[in-house]
N, C-alpha and C positions, 0 to 999 in steps of 0.2 A: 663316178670316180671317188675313190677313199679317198680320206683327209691326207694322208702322207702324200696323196699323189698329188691334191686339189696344191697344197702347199709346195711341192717340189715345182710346180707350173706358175705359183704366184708369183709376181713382179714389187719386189716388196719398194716400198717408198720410199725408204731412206735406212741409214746406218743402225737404226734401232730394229728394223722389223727385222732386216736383214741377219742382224745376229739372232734376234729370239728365233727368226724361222730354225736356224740352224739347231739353238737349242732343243726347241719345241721337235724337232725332228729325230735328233737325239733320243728324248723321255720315250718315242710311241717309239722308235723302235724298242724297249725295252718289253711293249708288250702291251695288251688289253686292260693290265689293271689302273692305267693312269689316267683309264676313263670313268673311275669311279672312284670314289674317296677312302678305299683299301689301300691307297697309296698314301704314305705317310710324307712324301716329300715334294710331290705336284698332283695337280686335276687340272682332265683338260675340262674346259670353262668356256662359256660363248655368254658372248654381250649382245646386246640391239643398239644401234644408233639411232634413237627411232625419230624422223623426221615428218615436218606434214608436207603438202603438195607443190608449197610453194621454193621449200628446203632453206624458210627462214627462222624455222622456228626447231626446237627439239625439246623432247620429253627426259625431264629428269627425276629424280627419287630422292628425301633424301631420307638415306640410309644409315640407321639407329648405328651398326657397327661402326661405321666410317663416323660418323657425328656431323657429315657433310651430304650436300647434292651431288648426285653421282648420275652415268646411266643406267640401264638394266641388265640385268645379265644374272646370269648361275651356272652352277657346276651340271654337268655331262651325268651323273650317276647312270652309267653304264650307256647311255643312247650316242651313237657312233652319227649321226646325221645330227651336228651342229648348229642348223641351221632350223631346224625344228628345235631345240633347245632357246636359242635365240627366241622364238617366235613366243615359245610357249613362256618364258620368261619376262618379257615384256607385256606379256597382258597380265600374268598372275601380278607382276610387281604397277602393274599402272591402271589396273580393271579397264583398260582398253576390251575391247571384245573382239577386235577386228586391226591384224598386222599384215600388209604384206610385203614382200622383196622388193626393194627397188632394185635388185637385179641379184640371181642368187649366186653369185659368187660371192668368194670368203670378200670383205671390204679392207679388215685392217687384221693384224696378231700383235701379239705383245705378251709379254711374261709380266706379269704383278705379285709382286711381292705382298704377303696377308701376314700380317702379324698374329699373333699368338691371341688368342682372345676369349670372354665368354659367348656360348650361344644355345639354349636351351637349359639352362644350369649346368653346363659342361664346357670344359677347357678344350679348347681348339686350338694346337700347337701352330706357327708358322709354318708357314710353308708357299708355294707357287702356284698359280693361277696360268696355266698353258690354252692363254685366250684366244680363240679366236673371234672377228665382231664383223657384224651383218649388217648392213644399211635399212630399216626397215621403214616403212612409210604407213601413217595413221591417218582419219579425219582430225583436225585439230575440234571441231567442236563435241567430238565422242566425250561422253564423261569419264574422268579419270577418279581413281578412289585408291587410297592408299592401300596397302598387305601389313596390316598389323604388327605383327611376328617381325618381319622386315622394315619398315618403314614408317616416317611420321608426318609421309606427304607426296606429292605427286603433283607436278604442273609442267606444262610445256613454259618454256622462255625463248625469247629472240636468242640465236645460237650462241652470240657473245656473251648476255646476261649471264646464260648458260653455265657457260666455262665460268668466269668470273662468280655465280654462288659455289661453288665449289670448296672446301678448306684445304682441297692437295692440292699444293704446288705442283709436285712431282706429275700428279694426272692433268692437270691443266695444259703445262708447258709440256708434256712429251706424248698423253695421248688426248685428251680433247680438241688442241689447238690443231693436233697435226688430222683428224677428224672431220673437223670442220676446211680445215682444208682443201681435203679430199676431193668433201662433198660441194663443195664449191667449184672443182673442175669438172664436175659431170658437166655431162650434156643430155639429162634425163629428167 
C-alpha cells in the first residue's frame, strides 16, 4: 500500500492528526518532490518512537538543533517506504544496531514546524516536517552512542522522564504526551 493510501485508511487519534492527515494529503498530491528536500516548503519526514519490551522506557536524543531531548527521525530523501527511513534513522541517531516494528503500520503524523537554522555551515530556511512516526521496539541493554553531526547524547528514560527532558513545550504536550498515550493502549 503507498503512503497516500496507508493514510487515507489511517484512524487518526484526535483533532490534530486529523487535520495534518488532510494537510499531509494535500503536499503528496502535488507530487514526488516532497519526498526529497528539492521542495523548498515541506519534506515528508518519518520519526521512531523507539520503545523497549516492556513499553516503559523510550530512547531519546538530544539534538544539537533543537538544543533539547527529542525522538529520532529524519527526512525521506527520496525513499518512499517510510518505515525503512524510520528504522534506518533510529539506529544511525542511537547506534542501536537492531530496531524492530512493534507493528508496521503508520503509529502517529503530524506536521512540525522547523525554523530557519544553521547546519553544515549553511542556512536552512523554515519550513515543514510531513511526518509520519513508527512505533519501534529495541533491547534496552544494547549500547547507544550518539551521531556527532546530530547529537550530544543518547539514553533511554522512563517514558514520562522522557517527555519531561524535553525543552518544547509545544512537542511535549501535542506530540510525545499524545505518544505515550497511544503506546500505553496497546495490547502488544
Amino acid at each position: 500500500m503507498d503512503l497516500q493510501d496507508a493514510l487515507r485508511n489511517y484512524k487518526p487519534f484526535n483533532e490534530q492528526e486529523e487535520k495534518d492527515r488532510e494537510q499531509i494529503l494535500y503536499f503528496l498530491e502535488r507530487g514526488d518532490l516532497v519526498y526529497t528536500r528539492e521542495s523548498r516548503d515541506a519534506h515528508m519526514t518519518a520519526s521512531a518512537w523507539v520503545t523497549n519490551r516492556a513499553r516503559s522506557k523510550i530512547v531519546m536524543a538530544y539534538h544539537n538543533i533543537y538544543d533539547s531531548w527529542a525522538w529520532l527521525g529524519g527526512h525521506a530523501d527520496g525513499e518512499k517506504n517510510l518505515l525503512l527511513v524510520a528504522e534506518k534513522e533510529a539506529m544511525e541517531e542511537s547506534g542501536l544496531r537492531f530496531v524492530r516494528p512493534v507493528m508496521e503500520d503508520i503509529f502517529s503524523i503530524e506536521i512540525l514546524t522547523v525554523s530557519g537554522h544553521m547546519k553544515n555551515g549553511s542556512y536552512v530556511p523554515s519550513h515543514l516536517h510531513l511526518n509520519v512516526t513508527y512505533l519501534l521496539e529495541a533491547d534496552e541493554d544494547a549500547v547507544l552512542h550518539e551521531k556527532e553531526d546530530e547529537n550530544s547524547g543518547v539514553r533511554w528514560f522512563l517514558t514520562e522522564d522522557g517527555i519531561n527532558a524535553s525543552k518544547e513545550p509545544w512537542m511535549q504536550t501535542w506530540i510525545y504526551r499524545k505518544l505515550a498515550e497511544k503506546m500505553s493502549r496497546l495490547n502488544c
